[in-house]
N, C-alpha and C positions, 0 to 999 in steps of 0.2 A: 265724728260724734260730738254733739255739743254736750256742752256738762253744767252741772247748776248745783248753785250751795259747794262747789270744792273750796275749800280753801290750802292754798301748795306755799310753802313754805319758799318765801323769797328773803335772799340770802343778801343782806348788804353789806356785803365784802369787799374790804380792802383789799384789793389783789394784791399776791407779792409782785416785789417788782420781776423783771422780763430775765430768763434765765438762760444759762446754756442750756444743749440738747443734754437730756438724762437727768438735769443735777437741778434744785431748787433754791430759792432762796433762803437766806438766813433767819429770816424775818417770820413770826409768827400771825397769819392776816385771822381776824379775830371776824366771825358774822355776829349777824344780830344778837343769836343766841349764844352768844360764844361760843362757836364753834370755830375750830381752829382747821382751815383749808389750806394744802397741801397744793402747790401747785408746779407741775414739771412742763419741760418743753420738749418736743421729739421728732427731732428733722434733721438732716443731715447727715445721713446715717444711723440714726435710729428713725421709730417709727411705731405706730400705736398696734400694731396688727401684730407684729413678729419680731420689736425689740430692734430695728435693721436686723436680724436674721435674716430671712427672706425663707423660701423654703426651702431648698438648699442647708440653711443655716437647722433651721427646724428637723430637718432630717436627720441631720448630724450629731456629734456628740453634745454631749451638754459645755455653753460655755465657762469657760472659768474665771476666775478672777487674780488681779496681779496680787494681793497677800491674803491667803486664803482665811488669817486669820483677823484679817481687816478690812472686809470685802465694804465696797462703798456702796451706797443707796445707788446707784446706776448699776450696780454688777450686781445687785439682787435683785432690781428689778428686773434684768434681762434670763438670769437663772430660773426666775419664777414664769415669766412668761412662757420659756422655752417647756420648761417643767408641766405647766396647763398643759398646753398641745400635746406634748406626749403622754401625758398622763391620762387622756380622750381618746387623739389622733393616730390611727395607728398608719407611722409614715413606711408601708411598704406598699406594692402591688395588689393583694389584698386589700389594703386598703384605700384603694383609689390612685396610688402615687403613681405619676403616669398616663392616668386616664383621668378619668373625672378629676381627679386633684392635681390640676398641672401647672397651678400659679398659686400666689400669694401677694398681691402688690401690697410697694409699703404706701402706710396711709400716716402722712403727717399730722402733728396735730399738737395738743397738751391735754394732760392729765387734772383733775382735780382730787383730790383724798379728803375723806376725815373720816371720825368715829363718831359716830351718832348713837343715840341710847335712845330705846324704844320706854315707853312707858312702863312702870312698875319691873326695868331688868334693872339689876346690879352691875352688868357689865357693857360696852357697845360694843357694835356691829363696824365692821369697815365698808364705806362705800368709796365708789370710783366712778369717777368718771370720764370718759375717754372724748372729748371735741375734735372731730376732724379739722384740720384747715378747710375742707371743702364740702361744711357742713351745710344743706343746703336750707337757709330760714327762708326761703320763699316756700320750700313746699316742710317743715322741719319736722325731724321723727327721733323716736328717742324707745332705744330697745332697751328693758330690763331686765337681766341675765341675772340671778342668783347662784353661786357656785355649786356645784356635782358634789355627792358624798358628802364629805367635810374640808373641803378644800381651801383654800387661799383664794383671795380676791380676786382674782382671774381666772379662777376656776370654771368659768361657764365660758373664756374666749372664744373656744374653739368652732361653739354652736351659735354663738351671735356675731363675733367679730366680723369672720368673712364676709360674713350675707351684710350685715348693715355697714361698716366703717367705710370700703369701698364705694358704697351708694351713697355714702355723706351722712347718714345715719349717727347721731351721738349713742354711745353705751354707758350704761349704768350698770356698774356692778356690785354685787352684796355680798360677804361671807357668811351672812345669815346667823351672827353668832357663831359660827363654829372656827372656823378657820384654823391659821398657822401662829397665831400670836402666844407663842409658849414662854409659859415663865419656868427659869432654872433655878431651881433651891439650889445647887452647888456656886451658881455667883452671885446669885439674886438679882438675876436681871429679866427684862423684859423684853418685850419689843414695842418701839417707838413706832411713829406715824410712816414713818419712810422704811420701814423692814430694817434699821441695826436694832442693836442690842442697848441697852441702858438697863442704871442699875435703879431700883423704887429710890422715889423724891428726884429721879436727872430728868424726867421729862413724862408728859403722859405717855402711857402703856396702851397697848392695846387690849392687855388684859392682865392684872396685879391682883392675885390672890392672897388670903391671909397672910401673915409673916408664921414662919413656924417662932414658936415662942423660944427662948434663949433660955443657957440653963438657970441665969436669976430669975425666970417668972416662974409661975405654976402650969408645968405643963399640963394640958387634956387630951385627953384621947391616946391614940397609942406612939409610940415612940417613931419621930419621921427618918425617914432615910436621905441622905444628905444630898445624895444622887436623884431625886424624885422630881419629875417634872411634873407642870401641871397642864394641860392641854382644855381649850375655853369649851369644847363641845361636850365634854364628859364630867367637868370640874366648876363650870363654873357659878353652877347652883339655881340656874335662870330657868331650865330645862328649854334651851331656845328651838327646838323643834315646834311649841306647841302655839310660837311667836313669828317661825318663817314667812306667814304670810301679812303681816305688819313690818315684815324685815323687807318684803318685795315692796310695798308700798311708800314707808318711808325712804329707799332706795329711789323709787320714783320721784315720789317730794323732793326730793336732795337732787335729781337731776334737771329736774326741770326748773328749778330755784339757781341754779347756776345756768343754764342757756337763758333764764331769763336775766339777769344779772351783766352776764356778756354779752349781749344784743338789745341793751339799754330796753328792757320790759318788752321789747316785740313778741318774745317766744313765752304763751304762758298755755297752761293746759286745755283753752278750748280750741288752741289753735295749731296746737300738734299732736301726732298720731303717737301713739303709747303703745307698745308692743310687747308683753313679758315672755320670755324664752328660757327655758329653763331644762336638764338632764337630770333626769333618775332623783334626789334628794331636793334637785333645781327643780324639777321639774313637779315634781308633790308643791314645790312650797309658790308656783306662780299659780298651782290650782287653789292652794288656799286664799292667795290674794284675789282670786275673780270670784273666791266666793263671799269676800269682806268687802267688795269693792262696792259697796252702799253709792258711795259719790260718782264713779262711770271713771275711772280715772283711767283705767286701763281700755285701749280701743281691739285688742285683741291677743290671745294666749295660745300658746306654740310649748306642750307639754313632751317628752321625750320621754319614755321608761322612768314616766313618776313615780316617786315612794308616795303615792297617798291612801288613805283609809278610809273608806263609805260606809256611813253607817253601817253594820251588821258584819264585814267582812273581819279576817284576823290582822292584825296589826303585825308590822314586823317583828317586833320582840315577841311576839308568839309562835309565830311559824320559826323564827331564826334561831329560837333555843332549842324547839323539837327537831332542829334539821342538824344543829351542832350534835348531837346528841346521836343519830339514825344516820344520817348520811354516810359518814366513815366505814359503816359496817357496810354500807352498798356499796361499798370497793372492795372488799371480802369477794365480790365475784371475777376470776381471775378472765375470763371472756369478756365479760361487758367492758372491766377498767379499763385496759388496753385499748376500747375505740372511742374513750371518751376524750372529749380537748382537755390537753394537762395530763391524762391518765394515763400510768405504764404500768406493767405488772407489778413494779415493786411496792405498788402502795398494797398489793391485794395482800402482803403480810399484815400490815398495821391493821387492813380492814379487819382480818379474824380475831384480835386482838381486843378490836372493839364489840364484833359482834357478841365473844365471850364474854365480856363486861357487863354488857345488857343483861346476858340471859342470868350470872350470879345478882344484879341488881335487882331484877325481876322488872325489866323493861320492855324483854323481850320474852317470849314462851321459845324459839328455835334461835339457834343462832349462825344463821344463813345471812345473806346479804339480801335473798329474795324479800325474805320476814322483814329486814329494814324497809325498804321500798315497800312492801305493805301495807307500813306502818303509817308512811309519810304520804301514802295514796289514800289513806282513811283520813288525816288531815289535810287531803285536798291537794295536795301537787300532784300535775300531772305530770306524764313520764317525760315529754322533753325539755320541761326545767327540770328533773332529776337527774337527767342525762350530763347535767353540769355540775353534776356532785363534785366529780376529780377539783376542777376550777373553785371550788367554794372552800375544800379539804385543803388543797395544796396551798393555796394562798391563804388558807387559816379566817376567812373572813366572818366565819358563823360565830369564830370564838371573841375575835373584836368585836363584833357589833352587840353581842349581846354584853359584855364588860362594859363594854364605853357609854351603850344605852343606858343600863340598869343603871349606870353613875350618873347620865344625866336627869333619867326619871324620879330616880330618891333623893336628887341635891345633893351627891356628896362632892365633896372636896380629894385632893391627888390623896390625901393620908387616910380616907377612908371609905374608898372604894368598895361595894359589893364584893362578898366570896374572896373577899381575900387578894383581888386583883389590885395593882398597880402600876404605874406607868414610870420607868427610871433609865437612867443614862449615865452606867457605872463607866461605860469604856468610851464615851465617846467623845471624839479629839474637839479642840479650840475649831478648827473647822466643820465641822459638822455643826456644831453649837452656833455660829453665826449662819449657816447658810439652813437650817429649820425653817425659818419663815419663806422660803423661796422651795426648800427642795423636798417639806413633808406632807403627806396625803391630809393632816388633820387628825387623824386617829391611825391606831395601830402602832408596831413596830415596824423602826425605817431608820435610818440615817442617825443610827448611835443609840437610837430610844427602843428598848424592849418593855412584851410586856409579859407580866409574872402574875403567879396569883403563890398564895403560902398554903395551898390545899392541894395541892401535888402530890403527889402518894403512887406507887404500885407503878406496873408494865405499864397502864395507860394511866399515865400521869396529870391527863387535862381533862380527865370525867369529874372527879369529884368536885370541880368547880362549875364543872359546864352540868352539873345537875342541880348544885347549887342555882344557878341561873335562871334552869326551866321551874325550880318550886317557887321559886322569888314570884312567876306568872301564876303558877297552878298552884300551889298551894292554900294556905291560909294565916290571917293573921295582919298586923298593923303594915308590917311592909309590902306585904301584896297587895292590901288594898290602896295603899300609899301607889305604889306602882302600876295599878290599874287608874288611878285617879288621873295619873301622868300622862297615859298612855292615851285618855279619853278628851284630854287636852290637844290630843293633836291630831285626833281625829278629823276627817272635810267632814263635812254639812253634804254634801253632793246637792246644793242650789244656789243658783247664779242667779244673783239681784239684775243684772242687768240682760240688754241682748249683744254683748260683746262675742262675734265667734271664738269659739275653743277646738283646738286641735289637738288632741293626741295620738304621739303613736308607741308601740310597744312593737317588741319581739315576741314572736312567740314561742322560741325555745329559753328565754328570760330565767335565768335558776336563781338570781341573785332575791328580783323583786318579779316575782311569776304575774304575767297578768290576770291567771286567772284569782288572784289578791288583791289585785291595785287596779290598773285600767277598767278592767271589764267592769265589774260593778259599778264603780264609780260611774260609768258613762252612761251605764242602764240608767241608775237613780237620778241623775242629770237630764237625763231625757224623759224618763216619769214627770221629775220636776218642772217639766217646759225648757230645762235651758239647751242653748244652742251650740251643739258638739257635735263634732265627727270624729270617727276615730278610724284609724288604718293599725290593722296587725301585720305585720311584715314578717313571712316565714324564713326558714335560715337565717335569723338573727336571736343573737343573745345580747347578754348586760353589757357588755367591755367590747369597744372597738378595739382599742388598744392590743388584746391579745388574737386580731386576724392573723398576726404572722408566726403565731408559735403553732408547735407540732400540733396536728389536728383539728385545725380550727382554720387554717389555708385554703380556700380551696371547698370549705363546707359552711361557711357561714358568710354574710355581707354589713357593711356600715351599719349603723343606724343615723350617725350625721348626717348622710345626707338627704334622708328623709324629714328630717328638722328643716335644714337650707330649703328643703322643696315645700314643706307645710309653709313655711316664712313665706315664700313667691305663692302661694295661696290666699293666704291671708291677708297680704299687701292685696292682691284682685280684687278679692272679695271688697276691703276696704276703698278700692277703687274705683267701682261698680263693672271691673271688667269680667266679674265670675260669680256665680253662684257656692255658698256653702257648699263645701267642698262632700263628697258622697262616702259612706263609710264604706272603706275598703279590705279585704285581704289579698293580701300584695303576694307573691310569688315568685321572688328573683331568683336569679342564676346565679349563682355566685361564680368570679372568676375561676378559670385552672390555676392552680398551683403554680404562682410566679407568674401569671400575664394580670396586667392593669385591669382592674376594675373600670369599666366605665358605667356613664348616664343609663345605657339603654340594658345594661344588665339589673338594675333594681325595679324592674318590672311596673314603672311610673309610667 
């Protein structure tokens, strides 16, 4: 696709000088803009794919490092990479290991880093970018992966890596603003460009919020807690969800500004193929880029169980407070918990527990588990994304996302979080604390950091926050409309300026981000609009690969990566003239038996 009027950001960069494998130079290479590029080398035993892991390696435990309390820039990079793939990839039979997953070659190469700041944010974005050795600039392509959830900069490895590194393909990667870059009130450090730690004034940060005030100044606000971390997706005041798809873009610029850079100007954007690929939060924010993409910049989009929002539909902070709220009580049914993935009887006590709560709240008229499901069937979930209540309850995920949302909709900062939540790390060791930027999801409690709220009260101790939450949507008054203002900020356009194809596919047993919220509309009003999508639903698939090999969920559900891998080898066709836009499908696979490998011809392609 030829393109006119872009202008891509070329980077005249002093390169550092030439480094061992894993480890960078000393030297700060300053670009045009000053921006300060990070440059590693990785051969030799390492490798851009799997760290030298290999898959084998990836399989395995996670590795470790020789002082846990001193882990270097090369042992966090490989913890983090390891940590992406599992945090995706779920390496059993189930999930293909064995079958369709039965290699991982390592792909040589070097890294590029930096922090880049989008317009009008407060804080940057990390991008990466990964150059194969065997990058091919006769035919050059350059896939952009924005990270899953709230992940770390390699958060979306797992679903671009394979498919392009391998093929000589360069990757660009974005944490989209949210990522791992946590700053610690307990030492007041940060994280530098290369994942250690530093303390404000030793180096830039990836992300350095307020100082809490010392007791010579005038404190405001309420009294901090010394343990209190801050995390850039919830705290950093940008609200960068409603910026994702400027964060896919300028990720782009910055990659193609460096292939252009190291192949002395040959590689510029009318001569290479641009491919955005993106999972569930990745995958919302590559649809908002094809919907900014005025200039053609991207030559085609590869969406996986996007978080995104079409005009008219509910946004996650709506559905996600009403389901924090009802879900719990649809485990009160001791029949149904039991066959749900995650669910065993023992949760059906908590559920009654909840259901009573409702009904003195006046939430509910009965307090059955049927009446909850009711409830969440009048706001539109269908029954088999409710079927994954157990997985949303048990991993607590309704309760994070509505906290960490609501703090990033209203701009608050770590000390004054919505409802009383907080994000802190009373107990957690020297190592935990340096290994954050490699080993945490981005949001949530994990690896020393819990999260609290001071509105706790009674037998069910987490309603009166989690109702808190749902009036912050329903209610009335300056903060709700503050927080609907937020919320409309990130909403898609569902219309695509150009004719770049769009792929998406979704599960349709989905409880986390249901398609019937996020895909399906979207695709309808995109195709009202003239733009050019296809979209595949895939039954027996849910949110998380990751959990194919826990109890009940073996054996009754399939990937969804490799439906991304196989959209990719679509869209490469398509852009080849070897295939027509691809036909909207609903797919119907087989999922393996319990313990034999997944293969190709089980996901019904």
């Amino acid at each position: 696709m030829m393109r006119s009027n872009l202008t891509v950001l070329l980077f005249a960069i002093p390169l550092l000088a030439a480094c061992s494998p894993g480890e960078d130079s000393a030297g700060n290479g300053k670009a045009a803009a000053d921006l300060e590029i990070r440059v590693t080398e990785h051969r030799d035993g390492d490798d851009l794919l799997t760290a030298g892991l290999g898959l084998d390696g990836l399989a395995g435990n996670a590795p470790q490092t020789a002082d846990p309390e001193a882990p270097t820039a090369a042992e966090l990079r490989r913890m983090a990479i390891h940590k992406s793939w599992t945090g995706i990839q779920s390496f059993t039979p189930a999930g293909g290991l064995g079958g369709l997953l039965d290699d991982l070659p390592a792909v040589p190469g070097r890294e590029f880093q930096a922090f880049v700041t989008v317009a009008d944010a407060n804080h940057p974005v990390r991008v990466l970018l990964q150059l194969p050795d065997a990058f091919d600039s006769e035919a050059p392509c350059l896939v952009v992966a924005p990270a899953s959830g709230s992940r770390g900069v390699y958060g979306a490895i797992a679903l671009a890596g394979p498919w392009a590194l391998p093929a000589g393909c360069a990757v660009v990667y974005t944490d989209k603003g949210a990522g791992t870059d946590f700053f610690d009130y307990a030492s007041e450090t940060g994280v530098r460009l290369d994942g250690t730690r530093a303390a404000r004034g030793e180096a830039r940060l990836g992300f350095e919020p307020a100082a809490i005030p010392t007791g010579d100044e005038e404190a405001e606000g309420p009294a901090p807690d010394p343990a209190t971390v801050a995390l850039p997706h919830a705290h950093s005041g940008d609200n960068p969800e409603a910026d994702w798809g400027r964060h896919v873009l300028a990720a782009a610029e910055f990659g193609l500004g460096i292939l252009s850079d190291e192949l002395d100007g040959e590689i510029s954007a009318d001569n290479t193929r641009v491919i955005a690929a993106g999972l569930s939060n990745g995958g919302g924010a590559v649809l908002r880029a094809a919907e900014l993409d005025e200039a053609g910049l991207l030559d085609a989009v590869v969406a996986v169980s996007p978080n995104v929002t079409a005009p008219g539909a509910p946004p996650l902070y709506d559905y996600a407070t009403a389901a924090a709220l009802y879900q719990p009580c649809m485990l009160a049914d001791l029949e149904k918990v039991g066959g749900m993935p995650l669910g065993n009887p023992m949760l059906a006590a908590m559920g009654e527990v909840r259901c009573a709560s409702l009904v003195r709240a006046g939430l509910l008229e009965e307090g059955h588990a049927q009446a909850a499901r009711a409830r969440l069937n009048e706001l539109g979930f269908e029954d088999p994304a409710l079927d994954q209540a157990a997985v949303n309850v048990v991993l607590g995920l309704w309760r994070t996302v509505g906290a960490s949302y609501a703090s990033a909709y209203l701009r608050r900062g770590p000390l004054d979080m919505p409802c009383g939540f907080a994000y802190s790390a009373p107990e957690a060791t020297a190592a935990q604390r340096h290994a954050w930027w490699a080993l945490h999801s981005g949001v949530g409690a994990g690896e020393g950091i819990v999260l609290t709220d001071s509105l706790g009260d009674g037998q069910d101790a987490q309603l009166p926050a989690l109702r808190c939450l749902r009036s912050l949507w329903a209610g009335k008054g300056s903060e709700t409309r503050q927080l609907h203002e937020a919320v409309e900020a990130t909403r898609a356009s569902a219309s695509l300026p150009g004719e770049a194809p769009v792929m998406v596919i979704h599960g349709a047993d989905d409880g986390l981000i249901p398609a019937a919220f996020s895909s399906r509309p979207w695709v309808e009003q995109v195709r009202a609009n003239g733009g050019n999508v296809s979209y595949w639903e895939v039954k027996n698939a849910q949110h998380f690969d990751v959990l194919l090999g826990a109890p009940g969920v073996a054996g009754r559900y399939v990937p969804l990566l490799p439906y991304g891998w196989r959209a990719l080898d679509r869209v490469r066709d398509v852009l080849d003239g070897n295939a027509e836009a691809a036909e909207d499908r609903l797919i119907d696979p087989e999922p393996a038996p319990g313990g034999e490998p997944l293969e190709w011809q089980d996901l019904g392609l």
